[in-house]
Every structure is written in structure tokens, then in C-alpha cells.
C-alpha positions as CSV (number, residue, x, y, z in Angstrom):
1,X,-20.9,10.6,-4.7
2,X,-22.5,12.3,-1.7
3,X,-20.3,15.1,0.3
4,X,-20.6,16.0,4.1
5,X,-19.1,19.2,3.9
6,X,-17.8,21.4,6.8
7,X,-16.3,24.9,6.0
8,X,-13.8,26.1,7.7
9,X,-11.4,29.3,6.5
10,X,-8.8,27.7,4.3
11,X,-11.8,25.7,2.7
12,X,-13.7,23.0,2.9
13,X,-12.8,19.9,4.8
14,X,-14.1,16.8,3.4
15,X,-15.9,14.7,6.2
16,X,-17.5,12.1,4.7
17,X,-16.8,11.2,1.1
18,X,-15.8,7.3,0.9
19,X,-12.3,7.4,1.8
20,X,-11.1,7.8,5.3
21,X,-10.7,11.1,6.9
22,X,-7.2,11.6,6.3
23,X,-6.7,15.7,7.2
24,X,-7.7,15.9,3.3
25,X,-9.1,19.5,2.8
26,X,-10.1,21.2,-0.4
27,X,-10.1,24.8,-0.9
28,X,-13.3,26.4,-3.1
29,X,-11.1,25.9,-6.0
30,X,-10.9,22.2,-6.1
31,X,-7.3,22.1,-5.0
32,X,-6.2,19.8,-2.3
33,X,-4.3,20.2,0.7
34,X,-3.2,18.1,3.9
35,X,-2.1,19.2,7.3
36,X,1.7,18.7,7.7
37,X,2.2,16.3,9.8
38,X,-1.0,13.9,9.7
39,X,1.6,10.7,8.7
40,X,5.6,10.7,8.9
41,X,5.8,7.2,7.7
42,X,3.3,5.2,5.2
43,X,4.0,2.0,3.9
44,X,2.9,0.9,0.6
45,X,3.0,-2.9,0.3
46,X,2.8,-4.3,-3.4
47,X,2.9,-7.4,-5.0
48,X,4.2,-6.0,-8.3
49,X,0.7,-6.8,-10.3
50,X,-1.3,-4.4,-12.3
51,X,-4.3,-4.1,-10.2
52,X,-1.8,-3.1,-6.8
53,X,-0.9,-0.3,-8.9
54,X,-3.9,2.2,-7.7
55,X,-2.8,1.8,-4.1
56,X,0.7,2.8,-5.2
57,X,-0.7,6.0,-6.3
58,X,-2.9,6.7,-3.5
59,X,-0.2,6.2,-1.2
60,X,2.2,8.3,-3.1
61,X,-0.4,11.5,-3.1
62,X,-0.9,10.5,0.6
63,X,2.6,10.9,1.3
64,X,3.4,13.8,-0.5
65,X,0.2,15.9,0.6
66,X,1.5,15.0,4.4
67,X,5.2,15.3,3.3
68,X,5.7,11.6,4.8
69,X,8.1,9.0,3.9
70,X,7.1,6.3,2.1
71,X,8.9,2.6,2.3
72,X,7.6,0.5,-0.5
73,X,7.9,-3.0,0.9
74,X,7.5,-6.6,-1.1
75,X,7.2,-9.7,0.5
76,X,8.8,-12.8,-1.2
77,X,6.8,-15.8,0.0
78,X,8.2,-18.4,1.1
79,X,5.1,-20.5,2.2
80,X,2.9,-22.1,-1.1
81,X,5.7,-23.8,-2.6
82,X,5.3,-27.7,-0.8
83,X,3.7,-29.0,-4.4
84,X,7.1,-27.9,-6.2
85,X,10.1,-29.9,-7.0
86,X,12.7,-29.7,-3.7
87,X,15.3,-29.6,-6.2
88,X,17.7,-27.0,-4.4
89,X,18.8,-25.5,-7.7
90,X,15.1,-24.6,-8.6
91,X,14.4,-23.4,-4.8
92,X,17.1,-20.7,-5.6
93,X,16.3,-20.1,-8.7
94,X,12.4,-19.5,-7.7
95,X,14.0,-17.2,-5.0
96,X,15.9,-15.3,-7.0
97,X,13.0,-14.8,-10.0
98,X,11.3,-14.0,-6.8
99,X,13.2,-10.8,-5.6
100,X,13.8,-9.3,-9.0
101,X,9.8,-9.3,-9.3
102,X,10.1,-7.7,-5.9
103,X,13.0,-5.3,-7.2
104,X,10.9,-4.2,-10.2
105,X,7.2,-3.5,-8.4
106,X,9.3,-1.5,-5.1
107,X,11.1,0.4,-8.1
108,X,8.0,1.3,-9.5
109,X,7.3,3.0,-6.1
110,X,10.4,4.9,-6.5
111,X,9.9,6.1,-9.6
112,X,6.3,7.0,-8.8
113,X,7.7,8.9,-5.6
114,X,10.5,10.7,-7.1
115,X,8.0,12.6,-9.9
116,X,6.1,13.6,-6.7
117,X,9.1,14.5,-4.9
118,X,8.9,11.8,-2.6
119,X,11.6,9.9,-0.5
120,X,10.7,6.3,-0.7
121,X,12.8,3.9,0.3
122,X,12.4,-0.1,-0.6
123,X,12.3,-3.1,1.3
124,X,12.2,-6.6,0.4
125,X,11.4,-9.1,3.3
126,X,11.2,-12.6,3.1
127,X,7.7,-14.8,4.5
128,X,3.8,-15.2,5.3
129,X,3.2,-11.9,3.3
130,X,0.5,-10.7,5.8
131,X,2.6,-11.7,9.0
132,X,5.5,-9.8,7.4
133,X,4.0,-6.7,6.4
134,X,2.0,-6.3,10.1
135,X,5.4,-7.1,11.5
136,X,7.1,-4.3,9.8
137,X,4.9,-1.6,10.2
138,X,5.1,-2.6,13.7
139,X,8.6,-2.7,14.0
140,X,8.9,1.0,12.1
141,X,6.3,3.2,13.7
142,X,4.2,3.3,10.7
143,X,1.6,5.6,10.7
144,X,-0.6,4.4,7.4
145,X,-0.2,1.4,5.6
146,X,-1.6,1.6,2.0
147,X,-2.4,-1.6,-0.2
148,X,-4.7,-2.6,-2.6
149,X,-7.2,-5.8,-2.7
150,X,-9.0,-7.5,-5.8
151,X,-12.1,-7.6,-4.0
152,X,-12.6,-11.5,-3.8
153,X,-15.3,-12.5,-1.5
154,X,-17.0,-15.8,-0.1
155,X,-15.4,-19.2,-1.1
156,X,-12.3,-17.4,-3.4
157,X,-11.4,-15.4,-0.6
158,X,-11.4,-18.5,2.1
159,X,-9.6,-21.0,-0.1
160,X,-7.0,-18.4,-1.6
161,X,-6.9,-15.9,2.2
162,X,-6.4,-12.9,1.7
163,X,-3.2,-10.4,2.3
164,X,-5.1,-7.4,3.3
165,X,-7.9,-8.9,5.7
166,X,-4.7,-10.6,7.3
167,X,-3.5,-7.2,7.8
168,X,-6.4,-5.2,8.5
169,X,-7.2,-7.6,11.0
170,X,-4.2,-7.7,12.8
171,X,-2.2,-4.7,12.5
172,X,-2.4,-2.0,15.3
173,X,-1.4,1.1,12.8
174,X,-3.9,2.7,10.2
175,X,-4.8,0.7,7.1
176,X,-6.4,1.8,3.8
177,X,-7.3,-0.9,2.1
178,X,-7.5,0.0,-2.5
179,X,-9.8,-1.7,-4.2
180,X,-8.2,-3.4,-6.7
181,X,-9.4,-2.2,-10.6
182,X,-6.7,-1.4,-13.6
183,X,-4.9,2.0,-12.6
184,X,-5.2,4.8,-14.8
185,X,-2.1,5.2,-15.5
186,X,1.1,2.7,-15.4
């Protein structure tokens, strides 16, 4: 990895290094530091899977090196479905299995945040997931909204969309966009 480096007297502030220029500084010693301040509010939108897990992390450390709050926020789709049975036992049944997953991948953010002594606080919405997640960072003043991709490109990406380039795309707050690859660490 190449490093544009600029010193300054608390370090060295890191420029250019692949990720976005965030107010990340590093001292000589490695260590890193943020500005207070650079984000009050980042969202971290997660579909509960694996490969999402990466941008949970980022996010977290983002948060806690700005001392920002974090909303974890799932979004139960609702669109997809139309090849299903419209039995409306299932539809509520599908729902419900629906939430819990969202339940169990915003708690994971919780848990992640509270070893970094982080607030987070969860929110489970119900729609498009792209519309949804543009809408509430709109509607909340977010300042950064973390998520991760899998990185699909040319005809995977156009027949199954995709939730970030909906977001990037259309949402008029910050976006860092994970690439999606097994997290270290679950």
C-alpha cells in the first residue's frame, strides 16, 4: 500500500491511503487517533450475513475514534416475495423469521459497540432496503453511513441490483462503501 503522508505536530495525517479521508491521523508510534467531532451520527446498515460483518467493524472503530453514535439499522424487505405462496399465515410467518434475523445482525452491532464503548442504538425498518436506508439517514442527520458490498459486477449486479449502489447513488450524507470478504473476527 502506498502512503501520502503529511506531518503535522501530533503526527502524521494520513492523506491518501485507500480509505476516505476521515480526520484519521496516526502518531509516529502507529497509534490512531480522530478529531472529536468529525461524525455525531453513523449508521451502520447490515443484513445480518457473514460478509456485512467487516463494515460492522469499520463502523464501530469509526464511531468510537469520533465518539459518534451509531444506529445499527436492518431493513426487512418486503418487495421479492410475488413468487411465494399468499397464504396469510406464511406472509406473517416470513415476517416474523424476518425481524428476528434483523434482531440478531442489529444485536451483533450492540455487542460490537458496547466492547468499544459505544452507544448504538437499533432499528428495524420495514421496505425497498435501499430506499429505506437513504430515507433514514435522511430523516436523522446522519453524518456517515457504513455498509459493506460483495463486490458483484456486470450482469449479477444488474439482474440481482444492488443495496449500496442504490445508496451511494442516492443519498445526500457520506457513504463508505466495505468490500465485502470473511471478517476477521465474528
Amino acid at each position: 500500500m502506498h502512503w501520502k503522508e503529511k506531518a503535522n505536530c501530533a503526527g502524521v495525517k494520513l492523506i491518501e491511503s485507500g480509505i476516505p479521508d476521515i480526520g484519521l491521523t496516526a502518531n509516529l508510534k502507529g497509534e490512531f487517533g480522530m478529531e472529536t467531532g468529525t461524525y455525531n451520527r453513523v449508521m451502520i446498515a447490515t443484513d445480518g450475513s457473514e460478509l456485512g460483518r467487516k463494515a460492522v467493524h469499520n463502523g464501530i472503530e469509526i464511531a468510537r475514534l469520533s465518539g459518534a453514535k451509531v444506529y445499527a439499522v436492518y431493513v426487512v424487505t418486503s418487495g421479492g416475495r410475488s413468487a411465494m405462496p399468499k397464504d396469510a399465515g406464511w406472509e406473517k410467518a416470513m415476517k416474523e423469521h424476518l425481524r428476528t434475523e434483523g434482531e440478531d445482525a442489529t444485536s451483533f452491532i450492540e455487542e460490537k459497540g458496547k466492547s468499544a464503548g459505544v452507544k448504538v442504538e437499533s432499528v428495524i425498518l420495514e421496505g425497498n432496503p435501499g430506499d429505506e436506508l437513504v430515507k433514514f439517514a435522511d430523516k436523522n442527520d446522519i453524518d456517515l453511513v457504513v455498509m459493506g458490498t460483495q463486490g458483484k459486477s456486470g450482469v449479477q449486479r444488474f439482474l440481482l441490483g444492488s443495496v449500496a449502489e442504490n445508496v451511494v447513488r442516492h443519498s445526500k450524507n457520506a457513504v463508505l462503501v466495505v468490500r465485502g470478504e470473511k471478517a476477521e473476527e465474528s
